[in-house]
PLY file of the C-alpha trace (Angstrom):
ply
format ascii 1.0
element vertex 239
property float x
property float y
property float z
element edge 238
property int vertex1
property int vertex2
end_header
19.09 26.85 -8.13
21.14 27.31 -11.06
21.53 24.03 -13.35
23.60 25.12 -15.71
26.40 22.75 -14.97
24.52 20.11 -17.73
25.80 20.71 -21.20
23.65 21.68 -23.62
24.62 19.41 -26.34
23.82 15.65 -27.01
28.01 14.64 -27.10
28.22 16.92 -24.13
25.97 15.69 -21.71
26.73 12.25 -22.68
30.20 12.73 -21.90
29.52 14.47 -18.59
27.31 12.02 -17.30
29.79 9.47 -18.59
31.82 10.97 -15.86
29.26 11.43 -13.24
28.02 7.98 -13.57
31.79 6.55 -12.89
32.53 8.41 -9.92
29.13 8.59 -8.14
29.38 4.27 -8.79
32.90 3.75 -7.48
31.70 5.05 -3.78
27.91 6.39 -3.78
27.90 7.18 -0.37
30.94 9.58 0.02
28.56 11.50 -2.22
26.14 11.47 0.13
24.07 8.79 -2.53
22.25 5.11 -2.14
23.55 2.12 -4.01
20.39 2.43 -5.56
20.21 6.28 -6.63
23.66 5.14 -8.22
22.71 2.28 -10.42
19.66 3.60 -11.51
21.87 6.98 -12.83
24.15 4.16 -14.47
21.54 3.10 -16.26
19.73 5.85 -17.34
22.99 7.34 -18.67
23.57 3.57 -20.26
20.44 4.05 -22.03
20.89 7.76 -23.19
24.01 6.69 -24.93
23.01 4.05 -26.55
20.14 6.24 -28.24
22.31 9.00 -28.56
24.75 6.52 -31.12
21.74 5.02 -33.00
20.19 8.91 -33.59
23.41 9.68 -34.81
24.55 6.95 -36.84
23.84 7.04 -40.50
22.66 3.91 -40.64
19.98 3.66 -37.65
19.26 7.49 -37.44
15.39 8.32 -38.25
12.18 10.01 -36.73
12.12 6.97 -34.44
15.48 7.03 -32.75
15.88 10.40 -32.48
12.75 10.86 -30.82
13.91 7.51 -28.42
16.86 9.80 -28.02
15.16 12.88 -26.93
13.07 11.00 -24.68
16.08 9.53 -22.90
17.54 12.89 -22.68
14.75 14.60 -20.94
14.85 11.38 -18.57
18.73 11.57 -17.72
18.69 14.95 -17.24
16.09 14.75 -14.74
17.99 12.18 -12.62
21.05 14.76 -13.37
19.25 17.78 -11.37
17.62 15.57 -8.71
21.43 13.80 -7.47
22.73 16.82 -8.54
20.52 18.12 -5.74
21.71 15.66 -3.55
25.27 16.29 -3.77
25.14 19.83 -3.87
22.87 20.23 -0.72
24.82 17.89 1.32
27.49 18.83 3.85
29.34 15.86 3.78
30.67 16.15 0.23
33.46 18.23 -0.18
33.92 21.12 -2.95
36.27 19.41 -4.55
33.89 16.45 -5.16
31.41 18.34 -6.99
33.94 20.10 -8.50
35.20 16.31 -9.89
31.71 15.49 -10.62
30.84 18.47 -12.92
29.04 20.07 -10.79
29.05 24.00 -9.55
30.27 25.08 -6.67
28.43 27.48 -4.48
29.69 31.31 -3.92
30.45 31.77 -0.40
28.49 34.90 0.97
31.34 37.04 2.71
30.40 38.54 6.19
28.82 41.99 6.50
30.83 43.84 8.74
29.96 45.57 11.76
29.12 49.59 10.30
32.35 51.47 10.34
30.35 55.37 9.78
27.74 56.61 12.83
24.76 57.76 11.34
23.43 61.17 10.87
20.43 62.39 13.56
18.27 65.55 12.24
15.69 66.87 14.88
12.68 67.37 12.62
10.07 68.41 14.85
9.30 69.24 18.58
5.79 68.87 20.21
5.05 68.70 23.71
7.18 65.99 24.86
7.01 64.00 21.27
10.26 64.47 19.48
10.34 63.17 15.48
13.74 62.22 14.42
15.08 60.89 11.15
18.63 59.12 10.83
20.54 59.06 7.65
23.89 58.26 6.27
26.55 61.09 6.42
26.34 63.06 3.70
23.13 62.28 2.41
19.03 63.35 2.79
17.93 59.99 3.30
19.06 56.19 3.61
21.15 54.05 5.30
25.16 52.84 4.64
25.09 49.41 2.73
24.78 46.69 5.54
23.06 48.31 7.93
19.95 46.64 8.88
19.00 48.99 11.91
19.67 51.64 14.47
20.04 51.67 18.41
18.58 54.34 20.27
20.10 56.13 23.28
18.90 58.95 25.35
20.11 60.59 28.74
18.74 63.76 30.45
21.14 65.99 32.14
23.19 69.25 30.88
26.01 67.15 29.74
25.95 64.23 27.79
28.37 61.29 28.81
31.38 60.15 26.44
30.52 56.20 27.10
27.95 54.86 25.98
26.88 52.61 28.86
25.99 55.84 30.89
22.85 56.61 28.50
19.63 54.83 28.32
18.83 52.29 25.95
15.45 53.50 23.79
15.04 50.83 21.30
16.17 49.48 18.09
14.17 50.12 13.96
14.75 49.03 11.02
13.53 52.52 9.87
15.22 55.85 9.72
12.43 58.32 10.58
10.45 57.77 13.98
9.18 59.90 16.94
10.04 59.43 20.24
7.63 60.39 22.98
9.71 61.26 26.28
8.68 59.59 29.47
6.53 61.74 32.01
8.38 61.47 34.83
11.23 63.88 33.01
10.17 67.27 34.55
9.59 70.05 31.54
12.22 72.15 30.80
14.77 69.12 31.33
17.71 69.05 28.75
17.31 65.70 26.45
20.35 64.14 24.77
20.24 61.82 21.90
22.55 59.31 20.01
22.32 56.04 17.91
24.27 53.72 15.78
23.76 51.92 13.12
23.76 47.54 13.19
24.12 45.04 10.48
21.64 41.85 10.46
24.19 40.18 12.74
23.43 43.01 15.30
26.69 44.51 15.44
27.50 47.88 16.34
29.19 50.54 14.32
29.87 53.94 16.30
27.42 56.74 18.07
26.70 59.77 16.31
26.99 63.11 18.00
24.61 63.50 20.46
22.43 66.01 19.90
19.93 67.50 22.28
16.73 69.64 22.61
14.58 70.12 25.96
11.42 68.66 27.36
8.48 71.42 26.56
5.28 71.72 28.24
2.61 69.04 26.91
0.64 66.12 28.21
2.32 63.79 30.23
2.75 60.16 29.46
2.88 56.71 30.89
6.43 55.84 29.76
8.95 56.70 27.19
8.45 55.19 23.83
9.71 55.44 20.15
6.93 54.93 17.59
7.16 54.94 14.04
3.90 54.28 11.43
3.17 50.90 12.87
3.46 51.39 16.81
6.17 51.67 19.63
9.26 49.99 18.30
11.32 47.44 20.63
12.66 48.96 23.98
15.00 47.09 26.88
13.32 45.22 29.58
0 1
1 2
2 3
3 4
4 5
5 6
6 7
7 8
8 9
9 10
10 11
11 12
12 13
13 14
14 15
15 16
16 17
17 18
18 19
19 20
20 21
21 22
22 23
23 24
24 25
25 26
26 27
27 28
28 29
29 30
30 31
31 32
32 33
33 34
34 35
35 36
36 37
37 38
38 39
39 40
40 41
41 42
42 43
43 44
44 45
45 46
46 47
47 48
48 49
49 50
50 51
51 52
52 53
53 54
54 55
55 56
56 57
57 58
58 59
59 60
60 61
61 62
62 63
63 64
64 65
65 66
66 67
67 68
68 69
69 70
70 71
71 72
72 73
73 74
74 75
75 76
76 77
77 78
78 79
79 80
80 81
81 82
82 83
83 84
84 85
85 86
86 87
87 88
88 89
89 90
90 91
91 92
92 93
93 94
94 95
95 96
96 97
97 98
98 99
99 100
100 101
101 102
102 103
103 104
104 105
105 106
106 107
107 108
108 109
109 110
110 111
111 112
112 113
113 114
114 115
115 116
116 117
117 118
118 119
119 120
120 121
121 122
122 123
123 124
124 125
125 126
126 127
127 128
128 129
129 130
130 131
131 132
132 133
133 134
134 135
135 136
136 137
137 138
138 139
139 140
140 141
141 142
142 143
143 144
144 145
145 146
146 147
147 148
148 149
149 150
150 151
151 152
152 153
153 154
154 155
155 156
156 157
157 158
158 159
159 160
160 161
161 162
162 163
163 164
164 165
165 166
166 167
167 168
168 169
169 170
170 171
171 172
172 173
173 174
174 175
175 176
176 177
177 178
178 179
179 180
180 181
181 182
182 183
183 184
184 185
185 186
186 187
187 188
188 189
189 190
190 191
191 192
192 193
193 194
194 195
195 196
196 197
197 198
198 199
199 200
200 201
201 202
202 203
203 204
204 205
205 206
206 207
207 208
208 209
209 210
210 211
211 212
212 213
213 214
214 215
215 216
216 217
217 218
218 219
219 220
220 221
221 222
222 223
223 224
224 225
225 226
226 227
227 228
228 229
229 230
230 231
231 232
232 233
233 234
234 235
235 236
236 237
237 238
């Protein structure tokens, strides 16, 4: 967590802890804070200062009151980052309040949108009734669009693939772009596959299909049931 809200200088911090201290101690618990968090800030920052003006005073400042100072620094700003903490971290207190109190205000992460572009499918290999696929951005070798966290998988068999999307099969969803698919083995051989996916972002959101594409079932052992596998195993499929 970034702490740079404390000043770096002596006159600094004591003048933003000056302020901290007042407004935290006129009403500790709109700042999500105990009565007792509250006075023992007041005093800490009570102490600080008055080290602070006998290290700085000609006529008190030496080794041993600016090191009384230092170690009153190092204790205030501790108590600093631990309410500041507090404050920060709770959802009662407003912006505005830590705004007031010195303190900064955390970036609000915008949405990622639902994928606008349908990817790119590439057949790269055919064997039996395995077929390897790899999914990229348009335009481009490799990769995914910025946002994307995955891809749905869709196949239907038939010499015509449907416009809407509801028609086709649901396959599975990766995170990855390059995975085979192993067609089930109750599609007879010389059966005409389509295939189509679109991209998600981590709120699993759909952007468009790509163009199905399409390729036929060849001879080869049969299987037990469709599945996509990439390096690791058979990726998630519908129920």
């Amino acid at each position: 967590m970034s702490i740079q809200y404390l000043p770096e200088s002596d006159s600094g911090l004591r003048d933003w802890a000056a302020n901290f201290d007042t407004l935290i101690n006129a009403a500790p618990v709109t700042y999500g804070l105990s009565i007792s968090q509250a006075t023992s800030y007041g005093e800490k920052r009570s102490a600080y200062a008055t080290a602070l003006t006998a290290a700085t005073d000609p006529s008190t400042r030496g080794d041993a009151t600016i090191l009384a100072k230092n170690i009153a620094k190092l204790s205030l700003i501790a108590i600093s980052r631990e309410l500041g903490q507090f404050v920060r971290s709770n959802p009662i207190v407003t912006d505005a309040q830590r705004q007031a109190l010195g303190l900064n205000i955390r970036a609000q992460r915008a949405p990622i949108p639902a994928p606008t572009e349908a990817p790119q499918m590439d057949i790269l290999s055919i064997s039996g009734r395995t077929v390897s696929i790899r999914l990229h951005k348009q335009g481009s070798g490799r990769g995914k669009p910025t946002g994307v966290a995955g891809a749905r998988l869709f196949s239907f068999v038939g010499e015509t693939a449907p416009q809407d999307l509801r028609d086709w099969t649901f396959e599975g969803t990766d995170s990855r772009t390059k995975f085979s698919i192993t067609l089930a083995a109750d599609i007879p051989t010389g059966s005409r596959v389509w295939l189509t996916a679109c991209w998600f972002n981590p709120m699993q959101e759909c952007g468009p299909s790509c163009e199905p594409i399409n390729t036929y079932v060849q001879y080869g052992p049969p299987t037990a049931q469709s599945a996509i596998r990439d390096s690791d195993g058979p990726i998630s499929r519908a129920a």
